[in-house]
RODO-2510 file (C-alpha; in nm, 4 decimals, decimal comma):
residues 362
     n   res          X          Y          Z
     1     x    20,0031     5,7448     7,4023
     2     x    20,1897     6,0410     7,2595
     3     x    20,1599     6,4042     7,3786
     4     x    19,8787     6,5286     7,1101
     5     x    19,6694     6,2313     7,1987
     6     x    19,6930     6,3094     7,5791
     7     x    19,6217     6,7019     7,5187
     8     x    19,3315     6,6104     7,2918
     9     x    19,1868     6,3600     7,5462
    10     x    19,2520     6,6452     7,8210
    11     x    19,0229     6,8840     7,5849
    12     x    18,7587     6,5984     7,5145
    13     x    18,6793     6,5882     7,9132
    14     x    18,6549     6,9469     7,9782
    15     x    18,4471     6,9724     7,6470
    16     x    18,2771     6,7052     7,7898
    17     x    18,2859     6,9192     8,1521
    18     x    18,1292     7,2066     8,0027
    19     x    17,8177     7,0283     7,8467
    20     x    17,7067     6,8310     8,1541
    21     x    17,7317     7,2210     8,2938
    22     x    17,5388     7,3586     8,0566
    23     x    17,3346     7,0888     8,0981
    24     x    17,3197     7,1051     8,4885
    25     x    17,2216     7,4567     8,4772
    26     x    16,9675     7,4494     8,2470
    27     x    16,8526     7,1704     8,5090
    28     x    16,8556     7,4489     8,8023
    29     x    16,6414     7,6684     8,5913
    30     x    16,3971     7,4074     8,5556
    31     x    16,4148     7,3683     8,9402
    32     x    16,3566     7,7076     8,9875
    33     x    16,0860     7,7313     8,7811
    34     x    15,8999     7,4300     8,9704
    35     x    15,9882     7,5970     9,3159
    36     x    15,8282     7,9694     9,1877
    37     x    15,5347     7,8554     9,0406
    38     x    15,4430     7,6234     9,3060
    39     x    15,4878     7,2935     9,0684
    40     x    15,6730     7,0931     9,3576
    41     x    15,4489     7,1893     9,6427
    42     x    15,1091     7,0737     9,4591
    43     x    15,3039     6,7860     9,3385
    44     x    15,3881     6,6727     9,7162
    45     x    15,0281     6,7266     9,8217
    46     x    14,9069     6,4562     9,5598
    47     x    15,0219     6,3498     9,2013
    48     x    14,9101     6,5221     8,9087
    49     x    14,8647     6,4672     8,5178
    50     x    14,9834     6,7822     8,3085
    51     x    14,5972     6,9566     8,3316
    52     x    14,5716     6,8717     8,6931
    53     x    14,8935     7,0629     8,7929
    54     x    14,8107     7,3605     8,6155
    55     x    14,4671     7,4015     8,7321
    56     x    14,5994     7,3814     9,0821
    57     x    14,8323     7,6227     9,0417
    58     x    14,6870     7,8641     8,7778
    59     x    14,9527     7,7840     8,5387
    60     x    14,9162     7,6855     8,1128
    61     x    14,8931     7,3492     8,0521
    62     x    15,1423     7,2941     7,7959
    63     x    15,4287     7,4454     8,0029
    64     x    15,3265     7,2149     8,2745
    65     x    15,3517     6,9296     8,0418
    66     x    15,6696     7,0121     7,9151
    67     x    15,8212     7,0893     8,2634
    68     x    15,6595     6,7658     8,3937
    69     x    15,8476     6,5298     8,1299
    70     x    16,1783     6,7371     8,1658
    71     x    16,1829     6,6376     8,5469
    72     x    16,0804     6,3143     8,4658
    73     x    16,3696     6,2758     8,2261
    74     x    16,6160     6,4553     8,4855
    75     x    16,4960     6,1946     8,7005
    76     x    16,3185     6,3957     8,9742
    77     x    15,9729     6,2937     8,9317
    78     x    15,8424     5,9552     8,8313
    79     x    15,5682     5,8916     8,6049
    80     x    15,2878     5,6115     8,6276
    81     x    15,2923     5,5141     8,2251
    82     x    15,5623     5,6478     7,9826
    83     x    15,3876     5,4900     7,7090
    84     x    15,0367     5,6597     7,8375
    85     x    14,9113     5,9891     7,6224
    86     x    15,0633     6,3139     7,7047
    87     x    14,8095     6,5143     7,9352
    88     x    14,7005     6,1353     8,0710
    89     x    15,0446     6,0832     8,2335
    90     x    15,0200     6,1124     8,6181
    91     x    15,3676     6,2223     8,8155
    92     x    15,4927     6,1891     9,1421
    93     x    15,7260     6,3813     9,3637
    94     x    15,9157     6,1059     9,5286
    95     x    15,8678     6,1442     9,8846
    96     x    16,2086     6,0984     9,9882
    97     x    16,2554     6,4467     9,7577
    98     x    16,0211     6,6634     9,9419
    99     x    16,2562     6,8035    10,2022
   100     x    16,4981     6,9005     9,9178
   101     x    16,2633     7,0694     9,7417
   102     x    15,9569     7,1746     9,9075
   103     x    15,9961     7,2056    10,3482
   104     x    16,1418     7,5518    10,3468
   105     x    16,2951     7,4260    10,6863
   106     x    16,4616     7,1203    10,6174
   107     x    16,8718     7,0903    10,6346
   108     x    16,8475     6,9342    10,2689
   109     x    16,6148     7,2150    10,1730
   110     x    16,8096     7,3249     9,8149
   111     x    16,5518     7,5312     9,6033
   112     x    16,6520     7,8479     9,6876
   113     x    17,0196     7,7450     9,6197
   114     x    16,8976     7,7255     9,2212
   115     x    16,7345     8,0513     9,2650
   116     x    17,0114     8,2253     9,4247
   117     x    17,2119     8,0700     9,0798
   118     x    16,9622     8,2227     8,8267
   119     x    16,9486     8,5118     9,0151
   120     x    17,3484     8,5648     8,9463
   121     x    17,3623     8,4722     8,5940
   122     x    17,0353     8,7484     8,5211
   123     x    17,3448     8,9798     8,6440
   124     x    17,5756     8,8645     8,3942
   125     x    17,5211     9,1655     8,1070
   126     x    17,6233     9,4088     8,3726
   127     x    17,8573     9,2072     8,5558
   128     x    18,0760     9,2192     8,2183
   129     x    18,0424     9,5961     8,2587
   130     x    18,1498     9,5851     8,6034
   131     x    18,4740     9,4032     8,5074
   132     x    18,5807     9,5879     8,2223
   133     x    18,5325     9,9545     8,4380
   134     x    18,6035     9,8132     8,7706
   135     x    18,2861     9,9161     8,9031
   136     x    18,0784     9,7132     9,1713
   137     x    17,7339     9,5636     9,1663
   138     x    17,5680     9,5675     9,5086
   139     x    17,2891     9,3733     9,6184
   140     x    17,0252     9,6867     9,5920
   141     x    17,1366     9,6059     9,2258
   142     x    17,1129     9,2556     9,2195
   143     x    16,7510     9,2830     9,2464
   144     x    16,4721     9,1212     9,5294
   145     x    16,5422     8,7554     9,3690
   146     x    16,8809     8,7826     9,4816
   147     x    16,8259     8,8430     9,8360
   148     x    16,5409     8,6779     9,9114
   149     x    16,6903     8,3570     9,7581
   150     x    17,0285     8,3971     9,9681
   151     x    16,8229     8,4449    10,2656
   152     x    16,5716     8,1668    10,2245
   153     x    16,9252     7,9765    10,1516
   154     x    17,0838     8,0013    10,5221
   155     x    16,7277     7,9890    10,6732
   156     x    16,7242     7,5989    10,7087
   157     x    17,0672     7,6428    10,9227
   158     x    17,0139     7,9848    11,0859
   159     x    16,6898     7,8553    11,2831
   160     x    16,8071     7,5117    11,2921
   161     x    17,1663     7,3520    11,3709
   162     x    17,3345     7,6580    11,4030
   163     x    17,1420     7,8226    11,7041
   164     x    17,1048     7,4851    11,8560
   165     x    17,3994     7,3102    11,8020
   166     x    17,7012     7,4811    11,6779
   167     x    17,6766     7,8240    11,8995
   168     x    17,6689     7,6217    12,2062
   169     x    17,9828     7,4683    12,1218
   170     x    18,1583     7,8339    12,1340
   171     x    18,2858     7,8776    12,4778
   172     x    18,1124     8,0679    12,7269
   173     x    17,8306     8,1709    12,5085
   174     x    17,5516     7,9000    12,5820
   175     x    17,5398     7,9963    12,9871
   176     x    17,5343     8,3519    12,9216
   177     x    17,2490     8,3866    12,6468
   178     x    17,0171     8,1201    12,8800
   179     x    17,0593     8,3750    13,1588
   180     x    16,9333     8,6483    12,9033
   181     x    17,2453     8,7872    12,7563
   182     x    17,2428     9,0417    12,4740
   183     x    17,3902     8,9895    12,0997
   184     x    17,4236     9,2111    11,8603
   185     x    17,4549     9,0680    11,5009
   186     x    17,6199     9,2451    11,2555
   187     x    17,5375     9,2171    10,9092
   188     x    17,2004     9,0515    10,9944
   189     x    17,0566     9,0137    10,6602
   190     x    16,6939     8,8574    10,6225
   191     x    16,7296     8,8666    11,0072
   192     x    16,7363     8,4480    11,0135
   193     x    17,0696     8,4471    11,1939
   194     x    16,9355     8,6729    11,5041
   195     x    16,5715     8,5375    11,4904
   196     x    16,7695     8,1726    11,5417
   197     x    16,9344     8,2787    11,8155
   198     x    16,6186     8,4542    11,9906
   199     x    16,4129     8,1222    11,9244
   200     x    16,7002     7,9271    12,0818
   201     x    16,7389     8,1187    12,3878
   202     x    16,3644     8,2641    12,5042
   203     x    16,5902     8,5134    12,7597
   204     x    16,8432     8,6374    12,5146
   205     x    16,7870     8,9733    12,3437
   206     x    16,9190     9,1056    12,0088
   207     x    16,9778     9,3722    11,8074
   208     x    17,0344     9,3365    11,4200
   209     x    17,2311     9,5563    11,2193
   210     x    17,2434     9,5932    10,7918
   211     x    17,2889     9,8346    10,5704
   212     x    17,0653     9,7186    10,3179
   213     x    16,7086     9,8884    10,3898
   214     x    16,4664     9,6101    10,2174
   215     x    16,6542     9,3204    10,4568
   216     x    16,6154     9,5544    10,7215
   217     x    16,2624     9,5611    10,6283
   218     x    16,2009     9,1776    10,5775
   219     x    16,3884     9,0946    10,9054
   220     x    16,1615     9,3442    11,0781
   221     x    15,8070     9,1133    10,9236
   222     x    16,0482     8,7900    10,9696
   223     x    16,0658     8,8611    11,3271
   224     x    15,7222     8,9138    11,4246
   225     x    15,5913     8,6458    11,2413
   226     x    15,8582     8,3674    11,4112
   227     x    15,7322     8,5564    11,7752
   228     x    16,0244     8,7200    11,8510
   229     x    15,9984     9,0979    11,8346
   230     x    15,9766     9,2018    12,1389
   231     x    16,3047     9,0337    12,1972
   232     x    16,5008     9,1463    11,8590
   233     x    16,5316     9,5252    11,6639
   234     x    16,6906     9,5648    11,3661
   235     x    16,8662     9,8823    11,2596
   236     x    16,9390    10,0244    10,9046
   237     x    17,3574    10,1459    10,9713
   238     x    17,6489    10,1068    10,7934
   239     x    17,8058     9,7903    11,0385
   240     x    18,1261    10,0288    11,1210
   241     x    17,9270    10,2830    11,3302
   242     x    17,5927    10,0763    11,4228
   243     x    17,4623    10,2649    11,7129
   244     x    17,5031     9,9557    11,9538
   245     x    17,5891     9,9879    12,3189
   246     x    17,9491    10,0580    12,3602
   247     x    18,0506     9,7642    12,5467
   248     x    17,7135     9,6350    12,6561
   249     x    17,7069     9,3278    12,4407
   250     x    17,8392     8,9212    12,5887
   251     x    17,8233     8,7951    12,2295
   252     x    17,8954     9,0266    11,9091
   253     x    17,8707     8,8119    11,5879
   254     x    17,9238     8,8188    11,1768
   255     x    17,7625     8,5248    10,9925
   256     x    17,8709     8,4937    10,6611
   257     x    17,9160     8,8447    10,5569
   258     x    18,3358     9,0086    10,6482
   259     x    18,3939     8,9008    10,3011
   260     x    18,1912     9,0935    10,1288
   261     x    18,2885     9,4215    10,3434
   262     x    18,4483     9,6679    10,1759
   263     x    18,6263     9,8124    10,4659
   264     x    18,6264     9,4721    10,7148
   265     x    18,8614     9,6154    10,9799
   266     x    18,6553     9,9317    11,0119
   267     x    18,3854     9,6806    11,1330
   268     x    18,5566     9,4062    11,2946
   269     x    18,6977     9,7202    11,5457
   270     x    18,3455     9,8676    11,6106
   271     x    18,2870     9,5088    11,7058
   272     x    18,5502     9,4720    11,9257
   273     x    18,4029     9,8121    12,1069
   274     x    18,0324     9,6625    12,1251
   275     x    18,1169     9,3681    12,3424
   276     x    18,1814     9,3686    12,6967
   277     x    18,5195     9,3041    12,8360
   278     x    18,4802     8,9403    12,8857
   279     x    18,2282     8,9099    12,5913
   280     x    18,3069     8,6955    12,2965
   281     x    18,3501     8,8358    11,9284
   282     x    18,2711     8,5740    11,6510
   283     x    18,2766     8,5391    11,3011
   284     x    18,1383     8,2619    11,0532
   285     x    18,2679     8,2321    10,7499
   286     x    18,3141     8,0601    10,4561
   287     x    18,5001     7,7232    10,5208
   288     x    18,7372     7,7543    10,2111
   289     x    19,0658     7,6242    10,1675
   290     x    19,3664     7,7535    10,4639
   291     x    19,5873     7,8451    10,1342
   292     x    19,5218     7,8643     9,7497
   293     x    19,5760     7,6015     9,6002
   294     x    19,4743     7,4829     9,1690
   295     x    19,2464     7,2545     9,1012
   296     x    19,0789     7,2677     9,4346
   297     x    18,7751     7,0898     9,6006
   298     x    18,4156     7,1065     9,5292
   299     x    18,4231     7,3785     9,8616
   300     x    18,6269     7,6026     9,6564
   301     x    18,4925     7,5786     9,3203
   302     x    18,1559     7,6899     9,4595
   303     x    18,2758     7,9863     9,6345
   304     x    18,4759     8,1451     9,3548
   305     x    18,2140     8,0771     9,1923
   306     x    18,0098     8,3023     9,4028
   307     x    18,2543     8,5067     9,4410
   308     x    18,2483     8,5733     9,0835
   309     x    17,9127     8,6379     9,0405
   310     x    17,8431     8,8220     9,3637
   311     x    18,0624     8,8653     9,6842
   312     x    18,3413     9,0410     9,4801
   313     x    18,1355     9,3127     9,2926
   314     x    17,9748     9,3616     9,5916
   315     x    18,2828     9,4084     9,7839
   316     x    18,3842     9,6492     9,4520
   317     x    18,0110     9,8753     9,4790
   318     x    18,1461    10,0561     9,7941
   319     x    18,4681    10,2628     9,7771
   320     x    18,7020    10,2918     9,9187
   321     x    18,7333     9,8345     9,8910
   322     x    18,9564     9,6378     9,9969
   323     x    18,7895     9,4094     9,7519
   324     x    18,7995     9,0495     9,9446
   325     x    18,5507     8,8359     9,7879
   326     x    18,4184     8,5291     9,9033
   327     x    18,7791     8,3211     9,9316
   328     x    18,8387     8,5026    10,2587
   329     x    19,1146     8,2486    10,4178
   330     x    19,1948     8,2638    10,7209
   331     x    19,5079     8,4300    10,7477
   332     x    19,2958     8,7162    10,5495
   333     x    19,0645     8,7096    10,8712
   334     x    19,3211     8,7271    11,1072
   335     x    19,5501     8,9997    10,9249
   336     x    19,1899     9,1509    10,9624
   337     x    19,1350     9,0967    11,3055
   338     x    19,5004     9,2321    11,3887
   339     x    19,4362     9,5592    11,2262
   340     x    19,1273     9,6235    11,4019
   341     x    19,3057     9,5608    11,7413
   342     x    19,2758     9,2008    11,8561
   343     x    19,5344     9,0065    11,9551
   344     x    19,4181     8,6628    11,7271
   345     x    19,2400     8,4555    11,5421
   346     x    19,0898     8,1291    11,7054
   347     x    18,9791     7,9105    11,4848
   348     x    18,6870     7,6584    11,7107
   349     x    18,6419     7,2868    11,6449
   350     x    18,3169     7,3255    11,5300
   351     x    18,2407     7,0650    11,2219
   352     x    18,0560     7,2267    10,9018
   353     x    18,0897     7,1713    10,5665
   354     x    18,0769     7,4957    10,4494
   355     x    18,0845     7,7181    10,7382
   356     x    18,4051     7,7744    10,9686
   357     x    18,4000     7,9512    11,2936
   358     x    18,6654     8,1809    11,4152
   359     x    18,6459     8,3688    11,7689
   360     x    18,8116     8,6638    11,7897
   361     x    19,0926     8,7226    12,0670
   362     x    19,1098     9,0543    12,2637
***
């Protein structure tokens, strides 16, 4: 095979790469469309012909139809009779489908995943702004679907494996918040993170701390509605001077948000003040590659591509930045870490796919 036959096989498969994209995310759209409009929830309480689903869910009939027979092409839903008439077709959620895309609390759950992706690509328009001027897009910007999908997102793991599995595994932490210990969790978000680790240990107490006002807010309703209140306060402050107890904390954590911190060490030292002398400092993070390399893994491609989209201009919409985006490796974390006056990095053999844990050393 000579060289122009190789190169112009080499541009057939990403030409044929960048149609089963387009294809795929015209796919999540659809997906997102069924989740919002309530499509796959009536679906997996009983099947439903074109009419059917939109009069249980106050939707127009032909968009139903047409939405039905795209997921039954995509191979989501199944239909009784392809050769039936269009509004007499009856179609099925398959129940083996229903965690993935209807129980909000389900590891597998993955709707908000394709709502957090339309939610990015709305941005696009200004994002191309943003890059030409350097400017930042933060998530006040980004608009309500943006956080509420990212939150609903890490909900499944917040309240689920990670309070009851992996934070046990850090040392020292499970025997201290079962005798009541306090945590304050920086960066809190929706709140899931901290409500997770209140519903996990009925002693523990913890305060929340964001500086985006409607998370605040929603982590505020979150909380009393999962019980926990009276156990966890959230606080609208900028993470580097949250008005936590100097010292008074055994467990001082940061899920999933250093890397989008425009000034990280500022944070990671107020941090290291909040917890107690023999408390434990921890940050989760994105499990990306230890060092760039090109091409990289499915991990990597998805969180440049957030990165892209929203980590980084997030990082940008605060200045001074030191602009990390999502790719935050660990040698980033622990250059971090150093600055802000720990000794290390320790990075625990906990197993996730997409989330490592590091515990900072004093």
């Amino acid at each position: 095979m000579t060289t122009t036959e190789t190169q112009a096989g080499t541009a057939d498969a990403l030409a044929g790469r960048i149609l089963a994209g387009v294809t795929a995310t015209l796919e999540l759209a659809a997906v997102d469309l069924g989740a919002q409009l309530g499509w796959y929830r009536a679906l997996a309480d009983a099947p439903a012909t074109a009419p059917e689903l939109a009069d249980r869910t106050g939707t127009a009939p032909r968009y139903a139809r047409e939405w039905l027979e795209q997921q039954a092409v995509a191979g989501i839903l199944t239909v009784d009779d392809v050769r039936a008439e269009s509004d007499a077709r009856r179609y099925t959620l398959p129940a083996e489908y229903r965690g993935v895309l209807v129980d909000e609390l389900d590891p597998a759950h993955m709707a908000p995943f394709a709502r957090v992706a339309m939610a990015f690509v709305r941005n696009l328009p200004r994002l191309r702004e943003a890059y030409r001027t350097g400017d930042g897009l933060g998530w006040a910007e980004m608009g309500p679907d943006a956080r509420e999908a990212q939150g609903d997102a890490n909900r499944p793991y917040f309240l689920g494996a990670m309070a009851t599995e992996d934070l046990p595994r850090v040392p020292g932490v499970d025997t201290v918040l079962r005798g009541g210990g306090r945590v304050a969790d920086v960066g809190c978000g929706m709140g899931w993170s901290a409500i997770g680790m209140a519903r996990a240990y009925p002693r523990a107490r913890i305060d929340g701390f964001d500086v985006d006002a409607p998370s605040v807010e929603q982590a505020r309703r979150n909380a009393e509605q999962a019980g926990v209140a009276d156990r966890v306060r959230f606080t609208l402050v900028d993470a580097a001077s949250a008005d936590g107890e100097p010292g008074g904390y055994d467990l001082v954590t940061a899920f999933e948000c250093v890397h989008d911190m425009a000034d990280p060490v500022a944070v990671l030292a107020a941090m290291r003040g909040m917890a107690r002398p023999d408390g434990t400092v921890l940050v989760v993070d994105e499990k990306v590659a230890e060092q760039f390399t090109a091409p990289g893994d499915e991990v990597e491609r998805l969180m440049y591509g957030y990165s892209l989209t929203c980590c980084l201009p997030d990082g940008l919409s605060t200045r001074p930045s030191v602009a990390t985006g999502t790719v935050m490796r660990p040698a980033t974390l622990e250059r971090y870490a150093r600055e802000a006056g720990f000794t290390g990095v320790e990075t625990l053999p906990i197993d996730n796919d997409f989330f490592r844990f590091y515990r900072l050393v004093r």
